[in-house]
C-alpha positions in Angstrom: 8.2 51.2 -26.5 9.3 50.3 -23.1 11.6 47.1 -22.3 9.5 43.8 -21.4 8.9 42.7 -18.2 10.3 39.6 -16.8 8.0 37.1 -14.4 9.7 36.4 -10.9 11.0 32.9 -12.8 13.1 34.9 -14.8 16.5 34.0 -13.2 15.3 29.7 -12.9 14.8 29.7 -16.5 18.4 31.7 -17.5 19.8 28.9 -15.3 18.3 26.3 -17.4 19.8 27.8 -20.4 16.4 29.1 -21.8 16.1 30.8 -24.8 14.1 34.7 -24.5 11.8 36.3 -26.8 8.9 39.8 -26.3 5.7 38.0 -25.9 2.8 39.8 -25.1 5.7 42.9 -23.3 6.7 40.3 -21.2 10.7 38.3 -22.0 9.5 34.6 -21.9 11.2 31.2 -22.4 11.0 30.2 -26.0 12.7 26.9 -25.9 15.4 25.2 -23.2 16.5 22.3 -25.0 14.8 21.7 -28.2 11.2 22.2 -29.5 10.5 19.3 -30.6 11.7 17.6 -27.3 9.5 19.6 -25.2 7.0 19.1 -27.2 6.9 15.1 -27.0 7.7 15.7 -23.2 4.2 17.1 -22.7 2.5 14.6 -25.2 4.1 11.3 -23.5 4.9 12.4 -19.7 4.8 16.3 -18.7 6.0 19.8 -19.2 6.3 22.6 -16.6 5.5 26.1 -17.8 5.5 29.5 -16.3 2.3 31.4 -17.5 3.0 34.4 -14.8 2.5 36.8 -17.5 -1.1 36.1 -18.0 -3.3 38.5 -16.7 -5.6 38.0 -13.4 -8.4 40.2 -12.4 -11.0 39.9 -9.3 -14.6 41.1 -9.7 -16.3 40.8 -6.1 -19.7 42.4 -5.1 -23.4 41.3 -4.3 -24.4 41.4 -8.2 -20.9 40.1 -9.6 -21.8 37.4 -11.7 -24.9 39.6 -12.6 -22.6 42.7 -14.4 -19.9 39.9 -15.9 -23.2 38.4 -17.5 -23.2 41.9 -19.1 -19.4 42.2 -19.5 -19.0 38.6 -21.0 -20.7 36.7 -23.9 -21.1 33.8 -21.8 -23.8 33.6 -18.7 -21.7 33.3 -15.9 -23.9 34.1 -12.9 -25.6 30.3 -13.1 -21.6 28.8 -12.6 -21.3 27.0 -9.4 -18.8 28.0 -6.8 -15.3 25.6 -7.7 -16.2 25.8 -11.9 -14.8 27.7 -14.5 -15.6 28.4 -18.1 -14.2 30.0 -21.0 -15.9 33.0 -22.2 -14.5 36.1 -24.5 -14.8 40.1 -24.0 -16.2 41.3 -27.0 -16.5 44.7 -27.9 -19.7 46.5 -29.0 -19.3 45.9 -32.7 -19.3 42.2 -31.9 -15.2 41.7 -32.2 -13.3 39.9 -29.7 -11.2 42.1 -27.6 -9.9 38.9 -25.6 -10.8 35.1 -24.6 -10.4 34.6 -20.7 -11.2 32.2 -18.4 -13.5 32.5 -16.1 -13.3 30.8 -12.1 -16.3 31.3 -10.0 -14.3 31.6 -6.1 -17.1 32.4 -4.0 -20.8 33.1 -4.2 -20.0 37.3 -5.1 -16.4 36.4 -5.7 -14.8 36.1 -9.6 -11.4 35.0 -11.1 -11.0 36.1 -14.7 -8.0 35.4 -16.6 -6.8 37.0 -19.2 -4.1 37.5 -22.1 -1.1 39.3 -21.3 -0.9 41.1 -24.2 -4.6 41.9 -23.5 -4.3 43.3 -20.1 -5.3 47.5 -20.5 -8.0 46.5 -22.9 -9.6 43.9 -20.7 -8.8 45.9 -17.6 -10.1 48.6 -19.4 -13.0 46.8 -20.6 -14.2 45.2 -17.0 -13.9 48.6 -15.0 -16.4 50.6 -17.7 -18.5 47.9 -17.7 -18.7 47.6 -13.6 -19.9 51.3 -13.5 -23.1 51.6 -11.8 -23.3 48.2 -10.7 -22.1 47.5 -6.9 -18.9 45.4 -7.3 -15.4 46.3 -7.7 -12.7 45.0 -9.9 -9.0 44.6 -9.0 -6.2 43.7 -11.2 -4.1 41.0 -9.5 -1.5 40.6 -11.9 1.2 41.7 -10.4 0.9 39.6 -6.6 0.7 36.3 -8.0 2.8 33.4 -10.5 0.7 30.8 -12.6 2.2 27.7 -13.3 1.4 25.2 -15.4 1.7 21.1 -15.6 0.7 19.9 -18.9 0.8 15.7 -20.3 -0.8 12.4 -19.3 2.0 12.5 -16.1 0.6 15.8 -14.6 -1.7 14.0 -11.8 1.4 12.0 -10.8 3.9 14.6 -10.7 1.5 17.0 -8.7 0.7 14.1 -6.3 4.4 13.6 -5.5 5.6 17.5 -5.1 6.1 17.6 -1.1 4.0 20.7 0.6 1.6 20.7 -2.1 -2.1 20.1 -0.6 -5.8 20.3 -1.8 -8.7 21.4 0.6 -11.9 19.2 0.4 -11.5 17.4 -3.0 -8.0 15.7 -3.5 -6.6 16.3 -6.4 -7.5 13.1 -8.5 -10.9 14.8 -7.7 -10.8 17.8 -9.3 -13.0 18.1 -12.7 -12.2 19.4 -15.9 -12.8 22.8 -16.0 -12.8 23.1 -11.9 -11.0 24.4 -9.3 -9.6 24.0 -5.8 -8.3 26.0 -3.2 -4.8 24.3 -1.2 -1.7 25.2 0.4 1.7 24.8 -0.7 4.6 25.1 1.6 1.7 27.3 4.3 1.1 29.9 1.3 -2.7 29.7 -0.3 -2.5 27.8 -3.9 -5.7 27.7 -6.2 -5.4 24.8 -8.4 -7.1 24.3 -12.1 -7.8 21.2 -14.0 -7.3 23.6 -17.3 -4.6 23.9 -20.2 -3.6 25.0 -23.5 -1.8 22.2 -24.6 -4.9 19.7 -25.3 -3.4 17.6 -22.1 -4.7 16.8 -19.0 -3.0 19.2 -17.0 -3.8 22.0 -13.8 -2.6 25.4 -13.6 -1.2 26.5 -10.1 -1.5 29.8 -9.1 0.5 30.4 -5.8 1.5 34.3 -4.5 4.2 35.7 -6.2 6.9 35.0 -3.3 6.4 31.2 -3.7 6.6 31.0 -6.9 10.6 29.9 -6.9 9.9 27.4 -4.7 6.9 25.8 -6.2 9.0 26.0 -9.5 11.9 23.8 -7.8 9.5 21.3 -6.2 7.9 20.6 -9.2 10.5 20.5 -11.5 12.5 17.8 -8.8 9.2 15.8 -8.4 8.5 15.4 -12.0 11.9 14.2 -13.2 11.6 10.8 -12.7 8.1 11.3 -14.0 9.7 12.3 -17.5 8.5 16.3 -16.7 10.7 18.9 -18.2 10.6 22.5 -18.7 8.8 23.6 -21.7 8.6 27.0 -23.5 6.9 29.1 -25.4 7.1 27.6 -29.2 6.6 24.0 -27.8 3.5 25.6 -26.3 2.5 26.5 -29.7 2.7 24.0 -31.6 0.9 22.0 -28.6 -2.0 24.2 -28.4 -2.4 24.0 -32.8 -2.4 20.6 -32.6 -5.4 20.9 -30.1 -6.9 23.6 -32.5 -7.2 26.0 -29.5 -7.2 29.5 -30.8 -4.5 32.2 -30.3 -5.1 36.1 -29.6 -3.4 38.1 -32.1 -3.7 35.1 -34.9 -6.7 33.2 -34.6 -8.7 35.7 -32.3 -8.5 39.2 -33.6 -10.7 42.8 -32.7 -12.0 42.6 -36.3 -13.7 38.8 -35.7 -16.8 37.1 -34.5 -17.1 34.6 -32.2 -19.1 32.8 -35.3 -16.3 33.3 -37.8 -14.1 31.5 -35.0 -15.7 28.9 -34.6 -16.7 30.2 -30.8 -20.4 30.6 -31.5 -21.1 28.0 -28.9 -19.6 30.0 -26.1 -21.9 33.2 -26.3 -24.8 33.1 -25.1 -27.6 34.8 -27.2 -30.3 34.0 -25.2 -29.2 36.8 -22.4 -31.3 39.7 -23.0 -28.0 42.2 -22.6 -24.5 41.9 -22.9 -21.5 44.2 -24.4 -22.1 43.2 -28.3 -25.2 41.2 -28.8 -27.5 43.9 -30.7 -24.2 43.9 -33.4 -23.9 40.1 -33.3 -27.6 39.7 -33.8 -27.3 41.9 -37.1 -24.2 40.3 -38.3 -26.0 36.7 -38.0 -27.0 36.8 -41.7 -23.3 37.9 -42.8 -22.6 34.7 -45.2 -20.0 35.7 -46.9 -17.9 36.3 -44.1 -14.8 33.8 -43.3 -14.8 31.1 -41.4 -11.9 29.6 -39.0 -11.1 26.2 -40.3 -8.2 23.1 -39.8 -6.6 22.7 -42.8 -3.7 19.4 -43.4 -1.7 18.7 -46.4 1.4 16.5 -47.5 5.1 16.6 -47.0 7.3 18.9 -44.8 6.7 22.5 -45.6 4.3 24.2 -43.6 2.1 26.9 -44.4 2.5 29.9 -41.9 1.0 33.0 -40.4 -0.1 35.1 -43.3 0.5 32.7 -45.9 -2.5 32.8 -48.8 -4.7 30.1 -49.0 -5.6 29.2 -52.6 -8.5 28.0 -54.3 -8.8 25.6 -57.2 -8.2 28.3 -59.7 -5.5 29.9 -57.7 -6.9 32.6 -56.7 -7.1 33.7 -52.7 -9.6 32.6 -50.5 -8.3 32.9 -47.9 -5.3 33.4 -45.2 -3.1 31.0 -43.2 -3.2 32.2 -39.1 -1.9 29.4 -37.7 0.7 26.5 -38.9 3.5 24.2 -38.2 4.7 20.7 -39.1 3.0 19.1 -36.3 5.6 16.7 -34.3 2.8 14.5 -33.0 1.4 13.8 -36.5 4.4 14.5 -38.6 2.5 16.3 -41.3 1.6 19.7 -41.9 -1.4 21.5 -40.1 -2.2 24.8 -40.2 -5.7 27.2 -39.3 -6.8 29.6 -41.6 -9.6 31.9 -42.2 -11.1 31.3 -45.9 -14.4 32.2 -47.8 -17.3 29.8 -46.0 -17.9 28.6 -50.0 -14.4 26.4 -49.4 -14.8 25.3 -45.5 -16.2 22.2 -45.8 -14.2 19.2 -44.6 -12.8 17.3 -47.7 -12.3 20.5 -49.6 -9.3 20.7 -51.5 -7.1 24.0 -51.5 -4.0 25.1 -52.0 -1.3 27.0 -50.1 1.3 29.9 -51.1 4.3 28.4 -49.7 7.0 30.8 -51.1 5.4 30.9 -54.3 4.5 26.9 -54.6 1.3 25.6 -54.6 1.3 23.1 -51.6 -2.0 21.2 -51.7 -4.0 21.2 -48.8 -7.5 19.3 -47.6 -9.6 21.7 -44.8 -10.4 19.2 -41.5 -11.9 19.7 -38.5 -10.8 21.0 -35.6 -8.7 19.8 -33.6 -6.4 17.7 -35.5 -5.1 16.6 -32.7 -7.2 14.5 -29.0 -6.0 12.2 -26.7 -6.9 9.1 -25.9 -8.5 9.2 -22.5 
């Protein structure tokens, strides 16, 4: 096993006093101050996060969006130039290997971003899948930083960081799910309206030698705009709330899009892509287990592996997910469980260190804001 990596930020966030911890082979902030702090930060004003160890590959090429229509479950060759979408890498059984993003830069020119922990297997994944077709793939991982500015005060803080510029849409502009290209301090910046946090909030991604400086600007702008620095478990319990999935927990190499509740983001009407003749046979697999919300009582949460119980006590099914969840002040949790007990109102139980904690499935998310 080799030592993780550390993103160029490394030495701002020591300053700060972050906490570290191995997340995906990269050392990454866990907390600075306190969870639950950064946590309400992002909820009522903003929080600034370094994302540098996600993964970023470029497909260009004539027939690029044509071969990622293969390579990806979702049709990406009809996106307009300035959108994104999120789309997953399955594999040919039909399992996720990753969920990316995916930014359309140019008429033959792709963005696709990935997991960090994901990188060789999407890498991996992209450059079997581009043989024969006229485009190349380049990992650029390791030239640029991606920040992120997550809470109702991101627009604001953005607007007021000195140097930082959109070209040909200003930034109150830019869509959900869109892009723009700028300039901060003379070096190119592409700037998202996306997130993980269930936030308004845009993701910067600047070259990796202005990333220290975009870091300081935004952190001085956003202070009197309430933005702190937020790490990796506020991030978490942010992104459950907003019942976004996680790799490794929610999104696994043995799941379906379907099970995950993802089936919306493939595309079965394409006549090819990398898993569609195993998804097609797996459609009729009901007894397969479905990704639901689940909520429940009290302060003890269920967590990652926990069992999930049914009205007999037997298991049904396991936790993935779970936290007390500071924005509702109850406990939430995702879990896969047999699709006889995933309807909303059903009433479970959880293994909570050998006590039955009662437990009610919900939809996801349990958590939206009010726009």
């Amino acid at each position: 096993m080799s030592d993780p990596r550390s993103t160029v930020l490394h030495h701002r966030h020591a300053a700060l006093g972050a906490s570290f911890t191995d997340f995906g082979g990269w050392l990454m902030p866990v907390r600075y101050t306190s969870d639950l702090a950064e946590h309400h930060a992002v909820r009522t004003a903003a929080g600034l996060f370094d994302i540098s160890h996600m993964a970023e590959f470029e497909v260009t090429g004539s027939v690029a969006g044509e071969c990622l229509d293969v390579a990806l479950a979702g049709t990406v060759s009809a996106m307009p130039v300035g959108k994104a979408k999120y789309s997953l890498v399955l594999a040919a059984d039909g399992g996720i290997v990753d969920d990316v993003i995916v930014y359309r830069l140019g008429g033959e020119r792709f963005l696709i971003i990935a997991n960090a922990g994901n990188r060789a297997e999407v890498w991996e994944a992209l450059e079997q899948r581009a043989e024969g077709w006229d485009v190349e793939v380049r990992d650029l991982t390791d030239e640029y930083a991606l920040l992120a500015v997550q809470g109702p005060a991101a627009l604001s803080v953005l607007e007021a960081t000195p140097g930082l510029t959109t070209t040909g849409v200003a930034l109150a502009d830019t869509k959900y799910y869109a892009w723009a290209s700028g300039e901060f301090a003379g070096e190119p910046l592409l700037l998202a309206r996306t997130g993980y946090t269930g936030e308004d909030g845009f993701e910067l991604m600047v070259p990796i030698g202005a990333a220290e400086a975009l870091w300081d600007a935004l952190l001085a702008a956003g202070a009197p705009h309430g933005l702190v620095p937020a790490g990796l478990a506020s991030r978490d319990t942010l992104r459950l709330e907003a019942g976004m999935p996680l790799y490794g927990h929610e999104l696994l190499r043995a799941v379906t899009p379907a099970q995950a509740g993802l089936g919306r983001v493939v595309a079965m009407d394409k006549p090819e892509f990398v898993g569609r003749e195993a998804l097609s046979s797996r459609a009729a697999d009901a007894d397969a287990r479905v990704l639901v919300g689940l909520v429940s009582a009290g302060r003890r949460a269920g967590r990652a592996g926990y069992a999930v119980l049914g009205p007999d006590g037997e298991r049904v099914g396991e936790v993935t997910s779970g936290a007390l969840s500071p924005t509702l002040g109850h406990p939430i949790a995702m879990a896969y469980v047999a699709p006889e007990h995933a309807a909303p109102g059903t009433e479970l139980g959880l293994d909570v260190r050998g006590t039955r904690i009662p437990a009610t499935v919900t939809t996801l998310p349990f958590y939206r804001r009010k726009k």
